[in-house]
C-alpha positions in Angstrom: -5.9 36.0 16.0 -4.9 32.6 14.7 -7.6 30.1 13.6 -7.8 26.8 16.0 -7.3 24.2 14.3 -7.3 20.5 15.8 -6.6 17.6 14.1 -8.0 13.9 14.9 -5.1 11.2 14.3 -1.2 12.0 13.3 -0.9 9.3 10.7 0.2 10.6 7.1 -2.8 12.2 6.6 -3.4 13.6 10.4 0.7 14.9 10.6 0.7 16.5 7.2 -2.4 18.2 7.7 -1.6 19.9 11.5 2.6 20.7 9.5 0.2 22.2 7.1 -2.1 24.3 8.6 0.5 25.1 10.9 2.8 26.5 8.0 -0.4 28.7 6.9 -0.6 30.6 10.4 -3.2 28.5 12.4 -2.7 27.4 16.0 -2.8 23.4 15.8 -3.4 21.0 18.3 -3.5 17.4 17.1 -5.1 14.7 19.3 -3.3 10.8 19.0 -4.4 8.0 20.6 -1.0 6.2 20.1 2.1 7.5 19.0 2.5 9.5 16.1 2.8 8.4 12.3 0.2 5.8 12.7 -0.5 2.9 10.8 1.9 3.7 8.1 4.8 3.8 10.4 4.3 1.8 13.0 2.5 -1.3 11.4 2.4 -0.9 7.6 4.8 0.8 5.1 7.8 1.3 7.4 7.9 -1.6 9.3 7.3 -3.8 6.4 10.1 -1.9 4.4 12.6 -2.6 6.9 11.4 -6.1 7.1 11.6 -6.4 3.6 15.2 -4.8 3.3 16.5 -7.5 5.3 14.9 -10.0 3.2 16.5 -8.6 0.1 20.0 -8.7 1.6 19.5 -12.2 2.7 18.2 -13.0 -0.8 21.3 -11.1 -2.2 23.9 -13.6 0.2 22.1 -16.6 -1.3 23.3 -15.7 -4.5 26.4 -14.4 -4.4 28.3 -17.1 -6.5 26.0 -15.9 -9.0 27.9 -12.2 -8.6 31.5 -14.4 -8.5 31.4 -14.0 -4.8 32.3 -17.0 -2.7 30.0 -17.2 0.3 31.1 -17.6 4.0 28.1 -20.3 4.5 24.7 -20.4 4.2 23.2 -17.1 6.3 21.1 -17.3 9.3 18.0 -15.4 9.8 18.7 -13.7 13.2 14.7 -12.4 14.0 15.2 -10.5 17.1 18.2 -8.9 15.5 16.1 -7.8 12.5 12.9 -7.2 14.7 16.0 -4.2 16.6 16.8 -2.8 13.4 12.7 -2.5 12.3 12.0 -0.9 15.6 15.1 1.8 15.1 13.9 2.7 12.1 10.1 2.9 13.2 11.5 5.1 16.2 14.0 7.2 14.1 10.8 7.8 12.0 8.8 8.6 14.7 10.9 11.2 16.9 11.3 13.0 13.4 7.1 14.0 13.4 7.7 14.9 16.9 10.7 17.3 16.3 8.7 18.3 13.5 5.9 19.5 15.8 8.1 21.0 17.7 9.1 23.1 14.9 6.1 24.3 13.7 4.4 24.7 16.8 2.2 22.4 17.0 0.6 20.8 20.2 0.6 17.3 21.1 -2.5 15.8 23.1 -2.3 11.9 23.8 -5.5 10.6 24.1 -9.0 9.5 22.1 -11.2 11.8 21.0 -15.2 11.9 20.4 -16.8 14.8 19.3 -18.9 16.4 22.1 -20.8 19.5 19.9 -20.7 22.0 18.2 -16.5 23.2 17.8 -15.8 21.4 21.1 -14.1 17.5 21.5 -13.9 14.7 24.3 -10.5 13.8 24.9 -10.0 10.7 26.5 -6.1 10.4 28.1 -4.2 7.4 29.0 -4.4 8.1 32.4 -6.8 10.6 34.2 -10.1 11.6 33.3 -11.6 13.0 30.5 -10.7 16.9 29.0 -12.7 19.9 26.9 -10.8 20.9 23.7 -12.5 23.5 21.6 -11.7 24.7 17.9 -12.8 26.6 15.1 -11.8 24.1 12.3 -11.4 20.1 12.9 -9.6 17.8 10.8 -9.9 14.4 10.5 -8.1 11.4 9.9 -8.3 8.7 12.1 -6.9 6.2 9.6 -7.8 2.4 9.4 -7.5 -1.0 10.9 -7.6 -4.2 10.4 -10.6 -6.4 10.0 -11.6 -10.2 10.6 -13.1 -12.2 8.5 -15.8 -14.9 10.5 -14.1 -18.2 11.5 -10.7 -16.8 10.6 -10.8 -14.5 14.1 -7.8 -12.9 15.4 -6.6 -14.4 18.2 -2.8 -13.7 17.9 -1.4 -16.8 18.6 -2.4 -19.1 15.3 -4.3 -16.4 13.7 -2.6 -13.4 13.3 -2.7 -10.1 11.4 -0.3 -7.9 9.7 0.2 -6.0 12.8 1.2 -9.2 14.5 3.6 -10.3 12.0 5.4 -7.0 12.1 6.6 -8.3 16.0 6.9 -11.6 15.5 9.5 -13.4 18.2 10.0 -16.7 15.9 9.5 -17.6 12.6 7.1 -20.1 12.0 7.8 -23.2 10.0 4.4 -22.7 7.7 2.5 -19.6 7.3 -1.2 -19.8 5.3 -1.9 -16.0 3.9 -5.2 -15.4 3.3 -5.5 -12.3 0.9 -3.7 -12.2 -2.2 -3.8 -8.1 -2.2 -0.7 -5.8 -1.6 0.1 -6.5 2.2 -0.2 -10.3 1.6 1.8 -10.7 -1.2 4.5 -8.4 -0.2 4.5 -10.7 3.5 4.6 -14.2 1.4 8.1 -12.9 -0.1 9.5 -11.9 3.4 8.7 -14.8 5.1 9.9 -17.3 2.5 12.9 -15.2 2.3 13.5 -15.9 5.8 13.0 -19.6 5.7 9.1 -19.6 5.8 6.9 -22.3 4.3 4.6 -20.0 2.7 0.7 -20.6 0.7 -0.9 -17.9 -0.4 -5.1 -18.1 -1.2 -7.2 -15.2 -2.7 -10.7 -15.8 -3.3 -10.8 -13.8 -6.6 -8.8 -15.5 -9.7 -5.5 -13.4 -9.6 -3.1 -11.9 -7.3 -3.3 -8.0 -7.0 -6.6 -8.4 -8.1 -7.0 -4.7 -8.5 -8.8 -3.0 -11.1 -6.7 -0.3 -12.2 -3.6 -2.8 -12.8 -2.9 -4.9 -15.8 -3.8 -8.5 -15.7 -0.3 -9.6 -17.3 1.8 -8.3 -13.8 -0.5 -10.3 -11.5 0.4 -13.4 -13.8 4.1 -12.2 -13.9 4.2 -12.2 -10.1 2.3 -14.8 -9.4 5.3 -17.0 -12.0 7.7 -15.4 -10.0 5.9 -16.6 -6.5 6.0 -20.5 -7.8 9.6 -20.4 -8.7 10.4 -19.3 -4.9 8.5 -22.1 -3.6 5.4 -20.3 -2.7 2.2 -21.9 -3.1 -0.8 -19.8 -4.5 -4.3 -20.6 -4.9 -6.5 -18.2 -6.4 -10.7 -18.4 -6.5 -10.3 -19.9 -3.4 -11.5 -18.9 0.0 -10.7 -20.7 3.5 -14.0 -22.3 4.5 -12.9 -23.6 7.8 -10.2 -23.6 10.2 -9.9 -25.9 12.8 -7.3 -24.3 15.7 -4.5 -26.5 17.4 -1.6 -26.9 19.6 0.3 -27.3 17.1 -1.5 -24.5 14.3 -4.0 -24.9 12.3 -5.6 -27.2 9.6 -7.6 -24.8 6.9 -10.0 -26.3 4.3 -10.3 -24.6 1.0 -13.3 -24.2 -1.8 -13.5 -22.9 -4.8 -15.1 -19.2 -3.9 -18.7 -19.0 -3.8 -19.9 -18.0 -7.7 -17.3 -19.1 -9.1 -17.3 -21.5 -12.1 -14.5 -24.0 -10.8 -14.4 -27.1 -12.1 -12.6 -30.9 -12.3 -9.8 -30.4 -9.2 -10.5 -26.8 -8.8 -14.1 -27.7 -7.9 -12.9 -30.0 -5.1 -12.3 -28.9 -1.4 -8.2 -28.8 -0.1 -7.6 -29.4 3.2 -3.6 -27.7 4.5 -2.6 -27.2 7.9 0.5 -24.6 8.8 1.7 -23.7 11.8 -0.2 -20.1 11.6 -2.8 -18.0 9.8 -1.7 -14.9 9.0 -5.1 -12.9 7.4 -4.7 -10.1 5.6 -7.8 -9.1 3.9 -8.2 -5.5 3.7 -9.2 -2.6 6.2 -12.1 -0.7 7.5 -12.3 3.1 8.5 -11.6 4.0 12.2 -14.2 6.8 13.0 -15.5 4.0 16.0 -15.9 5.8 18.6 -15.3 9.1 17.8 -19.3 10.2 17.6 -19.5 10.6 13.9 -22.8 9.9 13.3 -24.0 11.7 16.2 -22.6 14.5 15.6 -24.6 14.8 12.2 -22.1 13.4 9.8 -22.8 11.6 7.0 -21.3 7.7 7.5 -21.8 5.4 4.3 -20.6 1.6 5.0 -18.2 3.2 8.2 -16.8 5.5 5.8 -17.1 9.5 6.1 -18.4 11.3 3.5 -17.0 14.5 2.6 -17.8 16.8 -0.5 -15.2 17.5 -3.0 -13.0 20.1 -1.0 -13.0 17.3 1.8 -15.4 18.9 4.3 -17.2 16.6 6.2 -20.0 19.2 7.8 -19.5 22.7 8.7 -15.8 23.6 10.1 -15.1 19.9 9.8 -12.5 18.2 7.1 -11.5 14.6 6.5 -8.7 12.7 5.0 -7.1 9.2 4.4 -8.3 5.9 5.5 -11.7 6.9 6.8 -13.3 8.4 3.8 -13.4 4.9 2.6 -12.3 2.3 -0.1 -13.9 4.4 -3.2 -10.5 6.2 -2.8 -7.0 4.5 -2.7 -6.1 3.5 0.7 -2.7 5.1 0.2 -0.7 7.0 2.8 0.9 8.9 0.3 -3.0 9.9 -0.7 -3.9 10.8 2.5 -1.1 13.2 2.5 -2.1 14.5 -0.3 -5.4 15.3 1.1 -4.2 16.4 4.2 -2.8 19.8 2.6 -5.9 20.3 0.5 -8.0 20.0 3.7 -6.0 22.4 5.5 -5.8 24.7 3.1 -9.0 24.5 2.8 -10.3 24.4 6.9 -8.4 28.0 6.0 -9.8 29.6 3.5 -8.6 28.0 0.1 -10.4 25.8 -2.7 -8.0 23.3 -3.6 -9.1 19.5 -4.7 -7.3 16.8 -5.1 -6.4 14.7 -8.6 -7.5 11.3 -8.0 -6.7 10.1 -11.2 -3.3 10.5 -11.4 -2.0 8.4 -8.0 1.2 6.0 -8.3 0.8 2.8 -6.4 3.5 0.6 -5.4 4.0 -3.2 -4.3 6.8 -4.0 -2.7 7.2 -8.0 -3.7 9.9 -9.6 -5.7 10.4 -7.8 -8.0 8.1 -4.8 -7.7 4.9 -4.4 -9.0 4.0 -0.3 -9.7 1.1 1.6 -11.8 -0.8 4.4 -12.2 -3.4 6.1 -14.6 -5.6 3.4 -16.2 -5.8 0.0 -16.8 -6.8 -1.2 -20.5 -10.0 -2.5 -19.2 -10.7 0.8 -17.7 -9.9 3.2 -20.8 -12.9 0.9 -22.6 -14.8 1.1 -19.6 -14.9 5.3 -20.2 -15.1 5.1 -24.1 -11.5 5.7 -25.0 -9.6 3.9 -28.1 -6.3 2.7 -26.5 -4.0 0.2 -27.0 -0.8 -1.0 -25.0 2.6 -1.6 -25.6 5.6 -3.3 -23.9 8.8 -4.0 -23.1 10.9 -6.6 -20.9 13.3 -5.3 -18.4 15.6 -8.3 -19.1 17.0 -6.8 -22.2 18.6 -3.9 -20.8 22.4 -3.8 -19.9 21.5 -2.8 -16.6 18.8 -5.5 -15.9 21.6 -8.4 -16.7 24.1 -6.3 -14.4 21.8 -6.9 -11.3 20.9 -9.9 -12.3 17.2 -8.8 -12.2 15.2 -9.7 -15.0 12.0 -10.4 -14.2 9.5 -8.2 -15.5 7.4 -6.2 -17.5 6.8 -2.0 -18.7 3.6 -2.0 -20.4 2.1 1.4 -21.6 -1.5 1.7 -22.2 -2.2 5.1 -24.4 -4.7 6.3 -26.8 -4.9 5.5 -29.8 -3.9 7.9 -32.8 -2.8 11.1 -30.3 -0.1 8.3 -28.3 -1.7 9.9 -25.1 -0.3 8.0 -21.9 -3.3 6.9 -20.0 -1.9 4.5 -17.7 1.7 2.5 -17.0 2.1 -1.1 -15.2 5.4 -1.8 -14.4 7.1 -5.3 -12.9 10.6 -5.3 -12.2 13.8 -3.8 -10.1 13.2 -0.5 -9.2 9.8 0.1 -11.0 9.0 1.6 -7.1 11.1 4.4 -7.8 10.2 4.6 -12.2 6.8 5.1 -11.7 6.6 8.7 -10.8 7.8 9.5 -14.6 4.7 8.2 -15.8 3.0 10.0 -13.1 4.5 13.4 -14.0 3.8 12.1 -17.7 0.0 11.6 -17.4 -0.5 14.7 -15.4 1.1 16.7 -17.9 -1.1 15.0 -20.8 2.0 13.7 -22.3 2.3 10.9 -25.3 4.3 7.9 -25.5 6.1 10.2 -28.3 7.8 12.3 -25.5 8.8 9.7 -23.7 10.3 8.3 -26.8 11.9 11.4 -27.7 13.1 11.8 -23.9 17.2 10.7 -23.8 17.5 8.4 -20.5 20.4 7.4 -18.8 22.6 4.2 -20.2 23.0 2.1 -18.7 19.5 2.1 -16.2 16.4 0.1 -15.5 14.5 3.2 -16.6 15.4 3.0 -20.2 12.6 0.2 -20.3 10.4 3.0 -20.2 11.8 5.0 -24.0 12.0 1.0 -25.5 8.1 0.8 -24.8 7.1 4.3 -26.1 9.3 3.1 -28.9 7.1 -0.1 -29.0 4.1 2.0 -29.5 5.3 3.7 -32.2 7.4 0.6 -33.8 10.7 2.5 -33.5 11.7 -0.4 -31.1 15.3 -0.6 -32.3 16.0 -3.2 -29.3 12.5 -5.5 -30.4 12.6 -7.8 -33.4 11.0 -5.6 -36.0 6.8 -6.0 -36.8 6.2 -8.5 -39.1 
């Protein structure tokens, strides 16, 4: 008889992992409290994408005398019309996990769940009252949400989140972003693409201020922010906020620790006509009886042994295991078919050293593997090497050449331990390098590996070149 399996949440992690252990056999049943695809699609990667590809195109009309193209007039942002075309692709998205379901077999129940025992769940629907749903195995992966930070409250009028800005009805005149990570920065080009009198702050001293990624790209972006018109201050936090009719007015300090000094060290006072904060997430498992059910919860976060089992018969993926791992959708997935292979019978673990990031700013930011700092940090010998995109052929085509491929490998064996990439494309360039570490490959295959002429991706050969100083396309070592 076919194990029951139920799954918690049908975000990337919760929707992979009921396709998966459905594909191994098991009867699934997944339990969501909204619609399916969950943050991800309907309020982070999808809806931002579609956001974003508008903002390209209008970026692309702007300059189309630089193409020899003679423009019909300036271009006018028309919101609702690009809010349509979000939501299509959101709900073209969505009916695709439910056809998927429908596939594979697997059951649909809308509603919130708490655990109620042993092998038995509380499901709360929409409408009625509550229902028993029992099973052998439980999988989950409730995902994340967005958090407030004290005084800066949502209240989504003048304070808003990223959810929020994903439905706006108006552009506003001035946004303030608070957060200088992935979703922030990847908002401030959108809405200054669309018109949008952006400022950026990040308490910490760079943008992207994330450990595994080189320190040059966060400079390299945060050059490419000022020439757009976007202002940034980093080491900076917003102290206060006074609300308005008309916005808000925000004061600024230098972030608590921090050895600011001369205008740095003095408070800034902005207003703008919203606050849009975007400062991280926390785990979801609220509400769903974690703790009482004997789990393990560390900070909010579930803790789960190295095959991802929570407790006994119990799995857990994605957002709610915590910030120690990435907060990735494409990790949670990744999880997801370990856990169910596991929930049946397998032994599989995941690679969490080898897991491609991506944001989507102009131009995009990519890495994976590890950061210079970070190969010290564990002892290695390794050095770095680079190459700008803007002298390729196909970088001066676009018309897109910003950026930077820097390779950070050991030294003497050319091992590739990491790549940081900033440019056109690099969204779609980083997986070599991920295919490349997993496979313990050197900068001397990827030398030795023939690329396509003319492509962004030939950065890649000119820096393992670099590393070797067979750079043909570099001035030579002096």
């Amino acid at each position: 008889m076919a194990t029951q399996v139920v799954v918690v949440g049908a975000g990337p992690g919760g929707y992979v992992a009921a396709l998966k252990a459905a594909s191994l056999g098991a009867k699934v049943t997944v339990v969501e409290r909204a619609r399916v695809g969950g943050t991800c699609l309907h309020w982070g990667c999808i809806p931002t994408k579609a956001l974003r590809a508008s903002a390209m195109a209008l970026d692309t009309a702007r300059r189309l005398s630089e193409f020899g193209l003679a423009p019909g007039g300036d271009p006018v942002v028309d919101l609702a019309a690009v809010m349509t075309r979000k939501q299509k692709v959101v709900d073209t998205q969505t009916q695709g996990i439910e056809r998927l379901f429908q596939a594979w077999g697997v059951e649909l129940v809308q509603g919130s769940a708490r655990l109620d025992g042993a092998g038995r769940l509380e499901v709360t629907p929409p409408e009625g009252g509550p229902l028993a749903l029992d099973y052998e195995r439980l999988i989950l992966a409730p995902g994340s949400e967005a958090v407030d930070l004290p005084g800066l409250e949502r209240d989504g009028r003048v304070v808003i989140n990223s959810d929020d800005a994903l439905s706006l009805s108006q552009i506003p005149e001035s946004l303030l972003i608070v957060g200088g990570g992935v979703v922030g920065c990847e908002l401030a080009f959108i809405f200054q693409s669309f018109g949008c009198r952006v400022t950026l702050v990040e308490a910490l001293d760079r943008l992207l201020p994330i450990p595994s990624l080189d320190p040059e790209c966060s400079k390299l972006l945060l050059r490419e922010m000022k020439k757009r018109g976007i202002t940034v201050h980093t080491g900076r936090v917003c102290a206060a906020l006074e609300r308005g009719e008309q916005g808000a007015t925000a004061t600024l300090e230098p972030t608590p620790g921090s050895e600011a000094k001369g205008k740095a060290a003095q408070p800034l006072t902005l207003s703008a006509a919203q606050v849009l904060v975007s400062v991280g997430r926390r785990p979801a498992g609220e509400g769903l009886g974690l703790a009482e059910a004997g789990l393990t919860l560390e900070r909010g976060a579930l803790k789960v042994d190295r095959h991802l089992a929570a407790g006994a018969g119990i799995y857990a993926v994605g957002d709610v295991l915590g910030p120690k791992r990435p907060l990735l959708a494409h990790m949670a997935s990744a999880e997801a078919k370990a856990a169910a292979a596991n929930a049946l019978g397998g032994a599989e673990l995941v690679d969490y050293a080898v897991v491609p990031a991506v944001a989507f700013t102009a131009p995009e930011v990519a890495w994976v593997g590890l950061s210079l700092d970070q190969a010290a940090e564990l002892g290695l010998e390794a050095e770095t090497s680079s190459f700008m995109p803007r002298g390729l052929g196909m970088a001066q085509a676009l018309g897109e050449l910003a950026g930077v491929v820097k390779l950070v490998h050991e030294k003497g064996s050319g091992r590739l331990l990491g790549a940081h990439l900033v440019g056109a494309h690099v969204g779609e360039m980083v997986h070599e390098c991920a295919l490349a570490l997993r496979l313990g490959a050197s900068v001397s295959d990827i030398a030795h590996t023939i690329h396509a002429h003319p492509t962004m991706s030939e950065a890649l050969p000119e820096a393992a070149e670099a590393a070797l100083g067979q750079c043909l396309h570099l001035p030579p070592l002096k």
